[in-house]
One Martini backbone bead per residue (centre of mass of N, CA, C, O) as a GRO file, in nm:
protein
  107
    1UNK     BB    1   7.531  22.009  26.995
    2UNK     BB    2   7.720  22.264  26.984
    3UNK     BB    3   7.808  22.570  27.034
    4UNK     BB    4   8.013  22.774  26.828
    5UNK     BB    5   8.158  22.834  27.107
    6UNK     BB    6   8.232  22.575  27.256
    7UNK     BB    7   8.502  22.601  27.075
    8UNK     BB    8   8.806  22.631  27.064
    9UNK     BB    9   8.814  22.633  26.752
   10UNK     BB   10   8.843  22.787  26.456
   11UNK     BB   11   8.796  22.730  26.063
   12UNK     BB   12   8.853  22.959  25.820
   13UNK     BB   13   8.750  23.000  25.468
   14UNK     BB   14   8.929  23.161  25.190
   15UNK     BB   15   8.914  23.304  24.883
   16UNK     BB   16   9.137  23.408  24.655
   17UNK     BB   17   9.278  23.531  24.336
   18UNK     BB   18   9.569  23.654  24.452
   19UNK     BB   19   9.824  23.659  24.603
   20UNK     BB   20   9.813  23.909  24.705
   21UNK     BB   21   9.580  23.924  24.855
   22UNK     BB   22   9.646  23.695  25.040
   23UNK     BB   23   9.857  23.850  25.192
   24UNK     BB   24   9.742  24.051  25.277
   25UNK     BB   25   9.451  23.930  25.444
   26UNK     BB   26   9.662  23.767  25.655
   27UNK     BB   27   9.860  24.018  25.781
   28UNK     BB   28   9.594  24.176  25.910
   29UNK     BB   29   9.500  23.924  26.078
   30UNK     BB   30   9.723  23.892  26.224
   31UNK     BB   31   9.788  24.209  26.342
   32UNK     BB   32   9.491  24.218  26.464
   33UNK     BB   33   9.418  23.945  26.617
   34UNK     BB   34   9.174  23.769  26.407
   35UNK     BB   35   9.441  23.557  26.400
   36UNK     BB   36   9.702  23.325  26.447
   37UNK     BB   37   9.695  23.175  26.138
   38UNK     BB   38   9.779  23.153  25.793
   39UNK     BB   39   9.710  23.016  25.507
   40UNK     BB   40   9.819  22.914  25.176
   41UNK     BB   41   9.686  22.783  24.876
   42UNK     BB   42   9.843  22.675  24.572
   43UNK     BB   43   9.658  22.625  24.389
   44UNK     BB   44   9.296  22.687  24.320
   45UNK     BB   45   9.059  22.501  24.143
   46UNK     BB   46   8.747  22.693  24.034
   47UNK     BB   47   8.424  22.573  24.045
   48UNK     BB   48   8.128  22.811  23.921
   49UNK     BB   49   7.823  22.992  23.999
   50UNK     BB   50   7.759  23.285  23.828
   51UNK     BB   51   7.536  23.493  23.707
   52UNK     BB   52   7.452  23.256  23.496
   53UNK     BB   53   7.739  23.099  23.511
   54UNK     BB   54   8.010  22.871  23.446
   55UNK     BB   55   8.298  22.881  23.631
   56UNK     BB   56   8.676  22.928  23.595
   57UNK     BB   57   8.934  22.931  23.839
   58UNK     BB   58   9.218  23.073  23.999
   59UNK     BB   59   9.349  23.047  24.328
   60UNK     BB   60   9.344  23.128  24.688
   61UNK     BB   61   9.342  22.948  25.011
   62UNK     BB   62   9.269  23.031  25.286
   63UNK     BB   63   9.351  22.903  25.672
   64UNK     BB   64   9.175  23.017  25.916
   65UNK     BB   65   9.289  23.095  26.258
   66UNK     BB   66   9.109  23.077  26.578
   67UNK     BB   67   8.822  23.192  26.794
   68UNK     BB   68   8.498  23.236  26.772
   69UNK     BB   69   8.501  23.538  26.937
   70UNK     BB   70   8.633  23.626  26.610
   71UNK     BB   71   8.454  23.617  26.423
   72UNK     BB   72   8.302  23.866  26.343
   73UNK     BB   73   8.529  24.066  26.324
   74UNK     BB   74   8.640  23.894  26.084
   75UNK     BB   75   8.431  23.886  25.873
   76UNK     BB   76   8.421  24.229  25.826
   77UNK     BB   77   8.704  24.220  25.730
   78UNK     BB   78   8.681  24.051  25.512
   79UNK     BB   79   8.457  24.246  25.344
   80UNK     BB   80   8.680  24.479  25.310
   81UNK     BB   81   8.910  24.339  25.176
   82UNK     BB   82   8.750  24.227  24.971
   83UNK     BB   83   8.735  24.204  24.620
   84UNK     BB   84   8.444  24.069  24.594
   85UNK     BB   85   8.101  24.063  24.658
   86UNK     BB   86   8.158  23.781  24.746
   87UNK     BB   87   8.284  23.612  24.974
   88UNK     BB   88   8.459  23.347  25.115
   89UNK     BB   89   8.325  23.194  25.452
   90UNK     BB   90   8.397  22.955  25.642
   91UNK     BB   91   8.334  22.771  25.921
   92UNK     BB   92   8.486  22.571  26.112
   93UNK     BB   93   8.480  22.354  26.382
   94UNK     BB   94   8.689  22.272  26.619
   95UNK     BB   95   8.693  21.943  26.809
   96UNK     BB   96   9.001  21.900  26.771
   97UNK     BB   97   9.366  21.904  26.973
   98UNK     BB   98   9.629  22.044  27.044
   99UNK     BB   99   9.656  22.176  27.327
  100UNK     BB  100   9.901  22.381  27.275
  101UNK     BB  101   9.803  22.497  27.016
  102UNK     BB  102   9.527  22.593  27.144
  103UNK     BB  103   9.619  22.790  27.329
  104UNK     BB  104   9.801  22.940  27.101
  105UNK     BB  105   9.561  23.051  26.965
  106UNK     BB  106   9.392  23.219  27.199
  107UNK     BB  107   9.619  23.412  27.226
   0.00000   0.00000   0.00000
């Protein structure tokens, strides 16, 4: 299996409370450089266990488009922007893709 480095690009999903906070923390990673483009989907309906009860939000989740290089920068600020005490943060490696695309992307 390859190391998180050699992916092309990587996909982190991040749900957000609302529509507003998803709104800034995408403009955000746009504007410093640390995603090349983010999607937003709503609602997302989530069922989870917090603090030993399960509950269930309405959400948005982002799906931020970026390359492995800026993970770490990337992981770090959306830790200070989000409002969780935990935010959903996870990496997906993309192993294949349009190469234009995939160019636009590293740029």
């Amino acid at each position: 299996m390859p190391a998180f480095a050699d992916y092309p690009a990587i996909l982190v999903l991040c749900t957000c409370p609302d529509e507003s906070v998803a709104v800034d923390i995408a403009r955000v990673l746009v504007a410093e450089g640390l995603a090349a483009c983010v999607n937003r989907l709503s609602p997302v309906a989530s069922v989870y266990r917090w603090q030993g009860r399960v509950c269930e939000a309405s959400e948005q989740l982002l799906m931020i488009k970026t390359v492995p290089a800026r993970y770490e920068a990337l992981e770090m600020r959306l830790k200070t922007l989000h409002p969780y005490e935990i935010p959903e943060i996870i990496a997906i490696p993309v192993a294949a893709g349009s190469g234009p695309y995939l160019a636009w992307l590293a740029q």
